[in-house]
DRENMARVEX-185138 format. One record per residue: residue in three letters; x, y, z of N, C-alpha, C in turn. Coordinates in pm, whole numbers, padded with zeros to 5 digits, always signed. Layout:
ALAXYZXYZXYZ;...
***
This chain:
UNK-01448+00323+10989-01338+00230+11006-01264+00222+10874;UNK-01144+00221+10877-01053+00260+10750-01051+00080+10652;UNK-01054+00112+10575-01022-00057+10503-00876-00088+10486;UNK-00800-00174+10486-00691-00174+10445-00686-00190+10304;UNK-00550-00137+10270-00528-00097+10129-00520-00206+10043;UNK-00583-00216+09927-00585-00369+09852-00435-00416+09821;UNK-00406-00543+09848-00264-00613+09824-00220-00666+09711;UNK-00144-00624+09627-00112-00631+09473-00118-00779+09485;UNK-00090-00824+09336-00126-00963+09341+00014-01012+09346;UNK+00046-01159+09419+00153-01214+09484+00209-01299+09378;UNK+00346-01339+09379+00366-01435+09266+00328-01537+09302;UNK+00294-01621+09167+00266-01770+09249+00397-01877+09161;UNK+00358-01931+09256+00496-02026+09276+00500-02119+09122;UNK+00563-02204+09131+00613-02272+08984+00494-02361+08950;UNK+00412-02368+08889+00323-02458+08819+00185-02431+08875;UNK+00191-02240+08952+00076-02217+08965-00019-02129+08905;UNK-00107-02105+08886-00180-02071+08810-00198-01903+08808;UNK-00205-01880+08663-00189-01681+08690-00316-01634+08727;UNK-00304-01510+08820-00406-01456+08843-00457-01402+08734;UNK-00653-01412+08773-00735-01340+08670-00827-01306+08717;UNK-00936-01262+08677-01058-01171+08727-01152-01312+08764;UNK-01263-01300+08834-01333-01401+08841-01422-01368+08733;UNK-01462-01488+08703-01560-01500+08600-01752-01501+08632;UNK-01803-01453+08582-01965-01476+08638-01988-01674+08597;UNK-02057-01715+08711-02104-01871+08688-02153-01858+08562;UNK-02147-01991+08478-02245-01975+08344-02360-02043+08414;UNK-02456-02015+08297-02542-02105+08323-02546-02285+08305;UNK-02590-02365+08351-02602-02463+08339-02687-02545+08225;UNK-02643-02606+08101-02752-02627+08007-02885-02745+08088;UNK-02976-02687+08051-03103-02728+08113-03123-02920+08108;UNK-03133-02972+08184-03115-03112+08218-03285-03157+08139;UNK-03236-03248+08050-03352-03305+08018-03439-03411+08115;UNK-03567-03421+08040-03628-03477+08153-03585-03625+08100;UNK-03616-03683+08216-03612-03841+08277-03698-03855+08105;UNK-03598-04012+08073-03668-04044+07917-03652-04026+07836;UNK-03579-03875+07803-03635-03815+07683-03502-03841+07643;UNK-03506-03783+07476-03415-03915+07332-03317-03783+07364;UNK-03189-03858+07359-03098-03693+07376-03069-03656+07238;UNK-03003-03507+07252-03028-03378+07147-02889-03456+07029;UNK-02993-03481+06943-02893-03540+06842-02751-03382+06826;UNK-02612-03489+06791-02504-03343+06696-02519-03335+06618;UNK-02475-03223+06539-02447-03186+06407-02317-03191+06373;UNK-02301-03247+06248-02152-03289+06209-02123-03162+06174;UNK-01933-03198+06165-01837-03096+06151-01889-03011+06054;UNK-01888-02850+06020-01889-02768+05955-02104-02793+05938;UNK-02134-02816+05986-02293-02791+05966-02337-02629+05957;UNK-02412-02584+05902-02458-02493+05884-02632-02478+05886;UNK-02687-02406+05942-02832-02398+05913-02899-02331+05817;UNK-02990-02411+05771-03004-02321+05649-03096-02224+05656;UNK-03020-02127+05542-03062-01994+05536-03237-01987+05517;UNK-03261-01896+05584-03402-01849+05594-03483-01794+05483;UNK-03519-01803+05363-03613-01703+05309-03625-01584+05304;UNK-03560-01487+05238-03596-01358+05267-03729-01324+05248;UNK-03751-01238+05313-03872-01156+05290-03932-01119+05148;UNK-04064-01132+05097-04044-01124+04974-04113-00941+04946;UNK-04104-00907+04806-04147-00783+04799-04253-00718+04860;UNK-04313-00674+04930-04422-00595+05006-04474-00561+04842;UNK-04611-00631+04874-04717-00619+04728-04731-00460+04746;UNK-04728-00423+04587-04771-00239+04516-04614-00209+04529;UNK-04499-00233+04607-04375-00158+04595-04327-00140+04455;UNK-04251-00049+04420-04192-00022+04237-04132-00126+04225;UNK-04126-00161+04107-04002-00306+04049-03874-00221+04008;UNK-03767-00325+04012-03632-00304+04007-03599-00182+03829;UNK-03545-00103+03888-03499-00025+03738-03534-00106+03621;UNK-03438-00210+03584-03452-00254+03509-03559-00306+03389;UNK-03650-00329+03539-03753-00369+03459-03873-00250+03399;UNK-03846-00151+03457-03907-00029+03411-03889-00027+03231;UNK-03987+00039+03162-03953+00061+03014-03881+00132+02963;UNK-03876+00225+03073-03749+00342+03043-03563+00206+03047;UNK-03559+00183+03176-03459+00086+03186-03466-00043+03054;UNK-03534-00108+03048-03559-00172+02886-03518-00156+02788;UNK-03514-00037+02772-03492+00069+02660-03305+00139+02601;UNK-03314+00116+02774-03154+00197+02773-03071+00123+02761;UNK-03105-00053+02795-02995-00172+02836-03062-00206+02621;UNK-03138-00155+02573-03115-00251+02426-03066-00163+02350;UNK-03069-00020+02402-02993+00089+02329-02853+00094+02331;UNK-02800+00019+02484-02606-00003+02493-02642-00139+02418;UNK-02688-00202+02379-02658-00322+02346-02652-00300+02180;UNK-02711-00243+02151-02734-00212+01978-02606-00113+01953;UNK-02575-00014+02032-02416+00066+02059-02319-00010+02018;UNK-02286-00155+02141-02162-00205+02173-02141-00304+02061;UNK-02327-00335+01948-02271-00470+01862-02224-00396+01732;UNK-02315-00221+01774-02235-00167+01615-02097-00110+01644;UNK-02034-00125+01734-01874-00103+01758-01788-00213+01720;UNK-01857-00294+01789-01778-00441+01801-01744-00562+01671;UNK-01909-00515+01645-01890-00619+01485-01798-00582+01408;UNK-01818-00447+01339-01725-00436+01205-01590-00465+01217;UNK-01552-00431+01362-01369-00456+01359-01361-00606+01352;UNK-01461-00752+01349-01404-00872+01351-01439-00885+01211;UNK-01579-00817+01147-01609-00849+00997-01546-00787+00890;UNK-01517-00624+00913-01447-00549+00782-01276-00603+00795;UNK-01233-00570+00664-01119-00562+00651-01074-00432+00579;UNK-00963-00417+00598-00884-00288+00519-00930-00315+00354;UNK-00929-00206+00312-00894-00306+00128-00773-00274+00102;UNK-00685-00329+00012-00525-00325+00045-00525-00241-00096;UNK-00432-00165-00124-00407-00133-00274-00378-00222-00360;UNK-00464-00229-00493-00412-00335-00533-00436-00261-00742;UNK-00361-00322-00792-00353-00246-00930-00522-00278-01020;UNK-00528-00130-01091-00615-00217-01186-00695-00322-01238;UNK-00583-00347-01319-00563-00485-01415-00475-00576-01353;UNK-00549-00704-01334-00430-00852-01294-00403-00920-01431;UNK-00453-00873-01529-00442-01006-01625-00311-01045-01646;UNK-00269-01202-01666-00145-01220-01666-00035-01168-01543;UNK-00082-01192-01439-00030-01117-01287-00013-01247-01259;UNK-00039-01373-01288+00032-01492-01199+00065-01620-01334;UNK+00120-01545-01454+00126-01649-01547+00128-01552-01675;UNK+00192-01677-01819+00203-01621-01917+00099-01481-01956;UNK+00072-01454-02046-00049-01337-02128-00207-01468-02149;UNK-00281-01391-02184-00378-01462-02168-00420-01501-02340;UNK-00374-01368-02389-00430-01384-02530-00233-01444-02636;UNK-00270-01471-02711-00151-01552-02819-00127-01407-02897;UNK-00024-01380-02945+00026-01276-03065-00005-01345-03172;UNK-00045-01291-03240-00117-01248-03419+00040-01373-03495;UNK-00012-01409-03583+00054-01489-03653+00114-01437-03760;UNK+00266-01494-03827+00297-01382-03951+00174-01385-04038;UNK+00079-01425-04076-00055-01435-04203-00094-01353-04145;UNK-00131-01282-04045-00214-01152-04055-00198-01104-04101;UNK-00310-00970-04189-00281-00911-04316-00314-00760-04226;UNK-00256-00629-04254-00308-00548-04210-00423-00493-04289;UNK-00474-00377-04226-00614-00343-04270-00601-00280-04414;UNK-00467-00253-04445-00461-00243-04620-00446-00349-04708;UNK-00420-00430-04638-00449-00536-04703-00302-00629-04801;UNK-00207-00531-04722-00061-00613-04759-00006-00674-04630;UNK+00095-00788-04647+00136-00831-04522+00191-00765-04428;UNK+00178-00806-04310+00256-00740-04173+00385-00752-04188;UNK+00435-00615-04141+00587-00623-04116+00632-00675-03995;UNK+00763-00650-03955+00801-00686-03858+00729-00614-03722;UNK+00754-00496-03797+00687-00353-03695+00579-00412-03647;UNK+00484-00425-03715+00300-00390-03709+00316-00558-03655;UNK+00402-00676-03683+00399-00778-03596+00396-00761-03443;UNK+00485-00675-03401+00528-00642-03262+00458-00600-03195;UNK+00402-00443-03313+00292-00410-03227+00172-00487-03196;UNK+00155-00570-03285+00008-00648-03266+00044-00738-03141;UNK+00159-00788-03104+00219-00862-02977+00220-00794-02881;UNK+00226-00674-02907+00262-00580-02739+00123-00518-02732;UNK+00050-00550-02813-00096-00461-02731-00162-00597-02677;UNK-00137-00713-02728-00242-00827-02719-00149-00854-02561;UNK+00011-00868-02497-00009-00811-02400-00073-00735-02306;UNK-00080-00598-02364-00077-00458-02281-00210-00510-02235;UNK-00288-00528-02350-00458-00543-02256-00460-00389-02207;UNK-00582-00373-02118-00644-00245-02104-00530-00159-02020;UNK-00379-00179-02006-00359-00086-01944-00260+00055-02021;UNK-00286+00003-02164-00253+00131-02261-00281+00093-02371;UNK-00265+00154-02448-00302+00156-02598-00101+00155-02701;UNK-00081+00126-02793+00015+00120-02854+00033+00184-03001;UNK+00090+00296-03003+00049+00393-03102+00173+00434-03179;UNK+00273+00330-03210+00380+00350-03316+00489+00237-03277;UNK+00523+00162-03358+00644+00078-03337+00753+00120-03469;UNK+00902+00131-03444+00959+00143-03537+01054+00021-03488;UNK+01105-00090-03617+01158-00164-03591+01265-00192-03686;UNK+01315-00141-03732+01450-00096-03849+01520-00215-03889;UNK+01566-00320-03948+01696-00431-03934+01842-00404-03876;UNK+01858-00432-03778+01955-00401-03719+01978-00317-03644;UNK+01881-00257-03650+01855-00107-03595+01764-00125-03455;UNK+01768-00033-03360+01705-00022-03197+01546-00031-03254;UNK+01486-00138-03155+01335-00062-03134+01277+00006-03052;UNK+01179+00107-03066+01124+00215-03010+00955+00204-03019;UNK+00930+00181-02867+00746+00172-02897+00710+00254-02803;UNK+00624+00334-02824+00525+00435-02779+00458+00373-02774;UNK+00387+00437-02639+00210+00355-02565+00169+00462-02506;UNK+00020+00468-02490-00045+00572-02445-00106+00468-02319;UNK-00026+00531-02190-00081+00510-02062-00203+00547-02031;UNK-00296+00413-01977-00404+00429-01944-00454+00483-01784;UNK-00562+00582-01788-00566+00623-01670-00612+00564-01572;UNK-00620+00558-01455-00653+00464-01354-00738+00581-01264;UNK-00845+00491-01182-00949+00547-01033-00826+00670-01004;UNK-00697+00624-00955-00592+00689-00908-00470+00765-00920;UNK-00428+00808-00909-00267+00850-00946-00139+00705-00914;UNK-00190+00646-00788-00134+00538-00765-00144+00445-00876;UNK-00272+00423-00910-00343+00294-00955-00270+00314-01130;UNK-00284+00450-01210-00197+00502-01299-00084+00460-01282;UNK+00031+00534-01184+00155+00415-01216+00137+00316-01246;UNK+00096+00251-01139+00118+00085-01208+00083+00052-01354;UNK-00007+00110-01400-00003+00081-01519+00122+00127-01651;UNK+00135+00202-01566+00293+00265-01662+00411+00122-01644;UNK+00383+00095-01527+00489-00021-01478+00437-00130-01575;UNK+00280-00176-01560+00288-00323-01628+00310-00317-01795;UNK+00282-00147-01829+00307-00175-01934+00468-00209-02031;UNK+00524-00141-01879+00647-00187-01930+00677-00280-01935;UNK+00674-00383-01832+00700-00521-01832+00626-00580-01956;UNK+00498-00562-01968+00409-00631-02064+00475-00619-02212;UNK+00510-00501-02241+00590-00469-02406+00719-00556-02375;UNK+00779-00505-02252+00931-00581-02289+00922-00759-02292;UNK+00773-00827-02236+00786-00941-02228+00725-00996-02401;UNK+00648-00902-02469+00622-00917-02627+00752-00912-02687;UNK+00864-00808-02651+00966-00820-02770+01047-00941-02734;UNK+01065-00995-02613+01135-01098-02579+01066-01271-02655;UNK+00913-01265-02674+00904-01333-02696+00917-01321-02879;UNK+00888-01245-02936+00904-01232-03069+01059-01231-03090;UNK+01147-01175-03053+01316-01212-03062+01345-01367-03070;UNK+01255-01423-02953+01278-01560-02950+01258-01662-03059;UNK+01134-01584-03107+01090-01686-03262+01111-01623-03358;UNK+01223-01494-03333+01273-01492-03487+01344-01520-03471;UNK+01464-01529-03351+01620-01581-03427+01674-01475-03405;UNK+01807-01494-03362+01892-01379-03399+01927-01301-03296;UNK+02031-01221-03267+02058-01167-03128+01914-01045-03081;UNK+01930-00991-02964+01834-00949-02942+01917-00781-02953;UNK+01763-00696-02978+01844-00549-02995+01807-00494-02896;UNK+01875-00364-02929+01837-00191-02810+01728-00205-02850;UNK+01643-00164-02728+01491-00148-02722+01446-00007-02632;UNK+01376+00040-02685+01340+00235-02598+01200+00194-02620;UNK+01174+00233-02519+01011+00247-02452+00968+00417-02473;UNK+00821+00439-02501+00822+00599-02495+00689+00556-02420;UNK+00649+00604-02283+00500+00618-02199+00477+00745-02204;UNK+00328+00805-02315+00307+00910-02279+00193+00941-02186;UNK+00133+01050-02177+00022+01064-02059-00014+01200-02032;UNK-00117+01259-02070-00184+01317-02034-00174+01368-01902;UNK-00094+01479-01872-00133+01510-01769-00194+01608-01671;UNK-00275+01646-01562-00397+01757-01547-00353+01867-01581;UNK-00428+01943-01699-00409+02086-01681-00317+02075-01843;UNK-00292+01988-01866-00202+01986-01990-00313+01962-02113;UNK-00227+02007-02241-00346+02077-02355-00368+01910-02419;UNK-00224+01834-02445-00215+01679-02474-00095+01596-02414;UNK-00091+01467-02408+00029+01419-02383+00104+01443-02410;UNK+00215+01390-02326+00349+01396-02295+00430+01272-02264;UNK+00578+01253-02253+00648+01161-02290+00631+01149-02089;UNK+00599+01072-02029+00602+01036-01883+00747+00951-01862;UNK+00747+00850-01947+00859+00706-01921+00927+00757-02048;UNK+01058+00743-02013+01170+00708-02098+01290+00600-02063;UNK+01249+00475-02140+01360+00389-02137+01409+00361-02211;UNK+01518+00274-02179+01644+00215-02266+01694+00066-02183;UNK+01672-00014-02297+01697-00174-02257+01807-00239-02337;UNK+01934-00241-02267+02041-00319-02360+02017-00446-02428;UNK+02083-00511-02542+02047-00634-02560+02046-00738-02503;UNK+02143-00747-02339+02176-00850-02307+02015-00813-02192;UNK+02013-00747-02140+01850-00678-02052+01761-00750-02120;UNK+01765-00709-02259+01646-00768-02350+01617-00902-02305;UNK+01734-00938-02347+01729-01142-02395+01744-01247-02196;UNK+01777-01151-02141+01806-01217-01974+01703-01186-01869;UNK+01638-01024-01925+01534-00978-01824+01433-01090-01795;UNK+01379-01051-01639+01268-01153-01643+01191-00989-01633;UNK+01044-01005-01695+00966-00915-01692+00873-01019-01688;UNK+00841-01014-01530+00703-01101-01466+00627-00998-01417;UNK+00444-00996-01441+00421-00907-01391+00418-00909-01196;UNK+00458-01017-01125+00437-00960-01045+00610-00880-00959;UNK+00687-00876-01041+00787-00779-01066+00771-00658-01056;UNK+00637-00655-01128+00596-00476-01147+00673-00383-01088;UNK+00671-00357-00999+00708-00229-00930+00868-00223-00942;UNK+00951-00331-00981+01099-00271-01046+01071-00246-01217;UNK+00998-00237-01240+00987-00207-01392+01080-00057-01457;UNK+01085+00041-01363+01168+00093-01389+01288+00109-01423;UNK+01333+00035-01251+01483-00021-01223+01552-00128-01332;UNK+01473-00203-01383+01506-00304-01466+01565-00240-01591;UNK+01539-00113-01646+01617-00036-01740+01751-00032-01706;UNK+01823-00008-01819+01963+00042-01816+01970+00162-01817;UNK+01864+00234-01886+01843+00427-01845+01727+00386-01838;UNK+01703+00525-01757+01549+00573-01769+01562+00730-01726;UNK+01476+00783-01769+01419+00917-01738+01257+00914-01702;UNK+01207+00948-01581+01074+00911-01533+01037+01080-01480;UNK+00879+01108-01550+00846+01219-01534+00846+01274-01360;UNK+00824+01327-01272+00813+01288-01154+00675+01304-01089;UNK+00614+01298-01156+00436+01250-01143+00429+01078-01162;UNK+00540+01034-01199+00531+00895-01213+00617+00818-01121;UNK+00687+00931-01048+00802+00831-00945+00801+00780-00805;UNK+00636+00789-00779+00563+00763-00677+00618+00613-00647;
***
Protein backbone atom coordinates (compact mmCIF):
# COMPACT_ATOMS: atom_id res chain seq x y z
CA UNK A 1 0.00 0.00 0.00
CA UNK A 2 1.63 3.27 -1.18
CA UNK A 3 2.05 6.02 1.73
CA UNK A 4 1.19 9.36 0.82
CA UNK A 5 3.83 11.76 0.17
CA UNK A 6 4.94 13.78 3.35
CA UNK A 7 3.21 17.45 3.37
CA UNK A 8 5.70 20.34 3.61
CA UNK A 9 5.19 22.27 6.57
CA UNK A 10 2.10 24.83 6.41
CA UNK A 11 2.33 28.45 7.44
CA UNK A 12 1.04 29.19 10.61
CA UNK A 13 -1.00 31.94 11.11
CA UNK A 14 -0.04 35.26 13.11
CA UNK A 15 1.09 34.60 16.69
CA UNK A 16 1.64 30.97 15.92
CA UNK A 17 4.25 29.10 16.77
CA UNK A 18 7.21 27.92 14.22
CA UNK A 19 7.55 24.56 13.36
CA UNK A 20 10.34 22.33 14.92
CA UNK A 21 11.46 18.84 15.40
CA UNK A 22 10.00 17.17 18.43
CA UNK A 23 12.04 16.97 21.21
CA UNK A 24 12.79 13.56 23.32
CA UNK A 25 10.74 13.94 26.98
CA UNK A 26 13.42 14.92 29.57
CA UNK A 27 13.64 13.28 32.37
CA UNK A 28 11.86 14.27 35.38
CA UNK A 29 14.18 15.36 38.45
CA UNK A 30 13.60 12.59 40.98
CA UNK A 31 10.85 13.65 43.66
CA UNK A 32 12.12 13.59 47.08
CA UNK A 33 10.77 11.56 49.63
CA UNK A 34 7.89 12.66 51.93
CA UNK A 35 10.02 14.79 54.82
CA UNK A 36 13.04 15.15 53.55
CA UNK A 37 14.97 18.93 54.01
CA UNK A 38 14.97 20.22 50.34
CA UNK A 39 18.28 20.48 48.19
CA UNK A 40 19.71 23.65 49.48
CA UNK A 41 21.01 26.50 46.11
CA UNK A 42 24.07 27.62 45.41
CA UNK A 43 24.53 31.27 45.01
CA UNK A 44 25.25 33.14 41.86
CA UNK A 45 28.64 32.26 40.24
CA UNK A 46 29.37 29.18 42.77
CA UNK A 47 31.91 27.02 41.73
CA UNK A 48 33.02 23.58 43.14
CA UNK A 49 36.01 23.17 44.33
CA UNK A 50 38.71 21.85 42.52
CA UNK A 51 39.73 18.32 43.27
CA UNK A 52 43.33 17.41 44.23
CA UNK A 53 45.35 16.25 41.64
CA UNK A 54 46.81 13.16 41.68
CA UNK A 55 50.01 13.17 43.35
CA UNK A 56 53.40 11.73 41.88
CA UNK A 57 53.24 7.83 41.50
CA UNK A 58 56.13 6.96 44.22
CA UNK A 59 59.92 5.91 42.27
CA UNK A 60 58.74 8.26 39.10
CA UNK A 61 61.99 10.75 38.00
CA UNK A 62 61.71 14.33 39.56
CA UNK A 63 61.22 17.37 37.48
CA UNK A 64 64.54 18.47 35.35
CA UNK A 65 65.21 20.88 37.45
CA UNK A 66 65.75 19.28 40.23
CA UNK A 67 68.20 16.86 38.71
CA UNK A 68 72.07 17.98 39.44
CA UNK A 69 72.76 18.22 36.03
CA UNK A 70 69.62 20.88 35.84
CA UNK A 71 71.07 22.63 39.23
CA UNK A 72 74.01 23.17 37.66
CA UNK A 73 72.91 24.70 34.37
CA UNK A 74 70.18 27.21 36.04
CA UNK A 75 73.50 28.55 38.51
CA UNK A 76 75.72 28.49 35.50
CA UNK A 77 72.99 31.10 33.44
CA UNK A 78 72.75 32.76 36.57
CA UNK A 79 76.55 33.43 37.24
CA UNK A 80 76.53 34.31 33.03
CA UNK A 81 73.63 36.90 33.25
CA UNK A 82 75.17 38.65 36.78
CA UNK A 83 78.66 38.78 34.98
CA UNK A 84 76.94 40.63 31.96
CA UNK A 85 74.68 42.62 33.81
CA UNK A 86 76.70 44.00 36.72
CA UNK A 87 79.57 45.80 35.16
CA UNK A 88 77.35 47.91 32.77
CA UNK A 89 75.44 49.46 36.14
CA UNK A 90 78.99 49.45 38.19
CA UNK A 91 81.89 50.42 35.57
CA UNK A 92 82.17 53.63 34.11
CA UNK A 93 84.08 54.88 31.02
CA UNK A 94 87.29 56.71 32.33
CA UNK A 95 87.03 60.03 30.53
CA UNK A 96 90.38 61.62 29.28
CA UNK A 97 91.56 63.66 31.58
CA UNK A 98 95.18 65.60 31.68
CA UNK A 99 98.07 64.65 33.74
CA UNK A 100 98.54 67.27 36.11
CA UNK A 101 95.40 69.30 37.75
CA UNK A 102 97.43 71.42 39.93
CA UNK A 103 96.02 74.83 39.90
CA UNK A 104 93.09 73.49 37.37
CA UNK A 105 90.35 75.17 39.57
CA UNK A 106 92.27 78.20 41.20
CA UNK A 107 95.31 80.41 41.58
CA UNK A 108 99.08 78.23 41.53
CA UNK A 109 99.55 76.42 44.53
CA UNK A 110 103.09 77.38 45.28
CA UNK A 111 104.03 81.61 45.71
CA UNK A 112 107.04 82.94 43.28
CA UNK A 113 110.48 83.38 44.92
CA UNK A 114 110.83 86.83 46.40
CA UNK A 115 113.29 89.65 45.00
CA UNK A 116 115.96 88.33 48.20
CA UNK A 117 116.49 85.19 46.58
CA UNK A 118 120.03 84.87 45.90
CA UNK A 119 121.00 82.61 43.02
CA UNK A 120 123.23 79.65 43.45
CA UNK A 121 126.31 82.04 42.78
CA UNK A 122 125.52 83.78 45.16
CA UNK A 123 124.70 87.37 43.61
CA UNK A 124 121.18 88.71 43.42
CA UNK A 125 118.44 87.61 41.03
CA UNK A 126 117.77 89.40 38.03
CA UNK A 127 114.81 90.12 36.51
CA UNK A 128 115.36 87.05 34.21
CA UNK A 129 116.19 84.28 36.81
CA UNK A 130 113.09 86.18 38.84
CA UNK A 131 110.67 85.03 36.09
CA UNK A 132 112.08 82.04 35.63
CA UNK A 133 111.88 81.06 39.22
CA UNK A 134 107.91 82.24 38.77
CA UNK A 135 107.22 80.26 35.70
CA UNK A 136 108.58 76.94 36.90
CA UNK A 137 107.00 77.33 40.50
CA UNK A 138 103.87 77.56 38.09
CA UNK A 139 104.79 74.96 35.49
CA UNK A 140 105.04 72.28 38.31
CA UNK A 141 105.68 68.84 36.73
CA UNK A 142 104.47 69.62 33.40
CA UNK A 143 107.96 70.99 32.02
CA UNK A 144 111.01 72.08 33.08
CA UNK A 145 112.23 75.88 32.21
CA UNK A 146 115.58 76.14 30.66
CA UNK A 147 116.39 79.88 29.63
CA UNK A 148 114.61 83.19 30.19
CA UNK A 149 115.87 86.29 28.40
CA UNK A 150 114.33 89.39 29.70
CA UNK A 151 116.15 92.57 28.19
CA UNK A 152 114.63 96.30 29.50
CA UNK A 153 112.38 97.16 27.13
CA UNK A 154 113.03 94.55 25.16
CA UNK A 155 110.47 91.15 24.27
CA UNK A 156 110.61 88.17 26.58
CA UNK A 157 111.43 84.78 25.39
CA UNK A 158 111.16 81.52 27.62
CA UNK A 159 111.99 78.13 26.60
CA UNK A 160 110.53 75.04 28.47
CA UNK A 161 111.20 71.57 27.99
CA UNK A 162 107.77 69.77 27.59
CA UNK A 163 107.13 67.06 29.77
CA UNK A 164 106.18 63.69 28.49
CA UNK A 165 102.94 62.23 29.30
CA UNK A 166 101.37 58.08 29.52
CA UNK A 167 100.20 59.64 25.97
CA UNK A 168 100.56 61.64 22.94
CA UNK A 169 97.19 63.15 24.00
CA UNK A 170 98.05 63.48 27.62
CA UNK A 171 101.62 65.33 26.16
CA UNK A 172 99.67 68.03 24.51
CA UNK A 173 98.05 69.12 27.19
CA UNK A 174 100.91 69.66 28.82
CA UNK A 175 102.33 71.83 26.08
CA UNK A 176 98.93 73.70 26.57
CA UNK A 177 99.15 74.15 30.46
CA UNK A 178 102.39 75.10 30.10
CA UNK A 179 101.51 77.76 28.17
CA UNK A 180 98.91 79.13 30.10
CA UNK A 181 100.98 78.45 33.31
CA UNK A 182 104.23 80.75 31.99
CA UNK A 183 101.90 83.31 30.49
CA UNK A 184 99.94 83.45 33.88
CA UNK A 185 103.78 83.95 35.80
CA UNK A 186 104.66 86.86 33.45
CA UNK A 187 101.29 88.47 34.01
CA UNK A 188 101.64 88.24 37.48
CA UNK A 189 105.25 89.55 37.78
CA UNK A 190 104.34 92.62 35.17
CA UNK A 191 101.76 93.29 37.70
CA UNK A 192 104.18 93.84 40.65
CA UNK A 193 106.60 95.48 38.75
CA UNK A 194 104.86 98.26 37.20
CA UNK A 195 104.99 99.37 33.99
CA UNK A 196 103.39 98.47 30.63
CA UNK A 197 103.44 94.93 29.78
CA UNK A 198 105.85 93.55 26.85
CA UNK A 199 106.10 91.09 23.66
CA UNK A 200 106.37 87.82 25.13
CA UNK A 201 107.59 84.43 22.79
CA UNK A 202 107.19 81.16 24.22
CA UNK A 203 109.74 78.39 22.81
CA UNK A 204 108.11 74.43 23.72
CA UNK A 205 110.67 72.07 22.89
CA UNK A 206 110.26 68.17 22.78
CA UNK A 207 111.78 65.38 22.03
CA UNK A 208 110.40 63.71 19.51
CA UNK A 209 110.39 59.56 18.58
CA UNK A 210 113.17 58.69 16.54
CA UNK A 211 114.78 62.17 16.95
CA UNK A 212 118.62 62.38 18.15
CA UNK A 213 117.33 65.65 20.72
CA UNK A 214 114.71 68.22 20.99
CA UNK A 215 113.12 70.38 19.01
CA UNK A 216 111.22 73.67 19.01
CA UNK A 217 107.30 71.95 19.07
CA UNK A 218 105.38 75.52 20.15
CA UNK A 219 106.14 78.75 18.80
CA UNK A 220 104.45 81.77 20.20
CA UNK A 221 104.01 85.31 20.20
CA UNK A 222 101.87 87.34 22.80
CA UNK A 223 101.22 91.11 22.14
CA UNK A 224 101.31 93.44 25.06
CA UNK A 225 97.82 94.17 25.21
CA UNK A 226 97.30 89.73 25.11
CA UNK A 227 99.82 89.94 27.85
CA UNK A 228 98.15 92.38 30.30
CA UNK A 229 94.07 91.33 29.22
CA UNK A 230 94.64 87.50 28.60
CA UNK A 231 92.88 85.35 30.98
CA UNK A 232 95.16 82.22 31.11
CA UNK A 233 92.97 79.92 33.42
CA UNK A 234 93.96 76.57 33.41
CA UNK A 235 90.76 75.30 32.73
CA UNK A 236 91.03 77.32 29.36
CA UNK A 237 93.65 74.93 28.43
CA UNK A 238 92.80 73.72 25.29
CA UNK A 239 92.65 77.46 23.62
CA UNK A 240 96.12 77.94 24.78
CA UNK A 241 97.17 78.04 21.44
CA UNK A 242 94.49 80.19 19.97
CA UNK A 243 95.05 82.72 22.66
CA UNK A 244 98.42 83.71 20.75
CA UNK A 245 98.64 86.41 18.33
CA UNK A 246 101.07 83.96 16.22
CA UNK A 247 101.85 80.71 16.64
CA UNK A 248 103.59 78.09 14.73
CA UNK A 249 102.65 74.49 16.23
CA UNK A 250 104.72 71.41 15.25
CA UNK A 251 101.96 69.08 13.85
CA UNK A 252 102.56 66.28 16.33
CA UNK A 253 101.16 68.86 18.65
CA UNK A 254 97.97 69.97 16.77
CA UNK A 255 95.95 67.16 17.93
Amino acid sequence: MEQPPEQPPQPQPWGGQPWSRPQPPREAPPQQPWGAPPTPRQPWGYRPPEQPKGSRPPGGPPPWYRHPVGMLLIGAAVVIVLALVVPTFTSREPEPAPSLTTGAFGGPSTTAPSASTTTSGGRPPTAADQLGQAAQAELGGAGEITSVTAPPGGPITITWEIAEAGSRGLTENNARFGVMRIMRAVQQTQLSAGGTAPVVRLQGRYQLPGAAAPVTVVRLRFNPVTVERGDFDDRRYLEAFELADAAVIHPAFRG
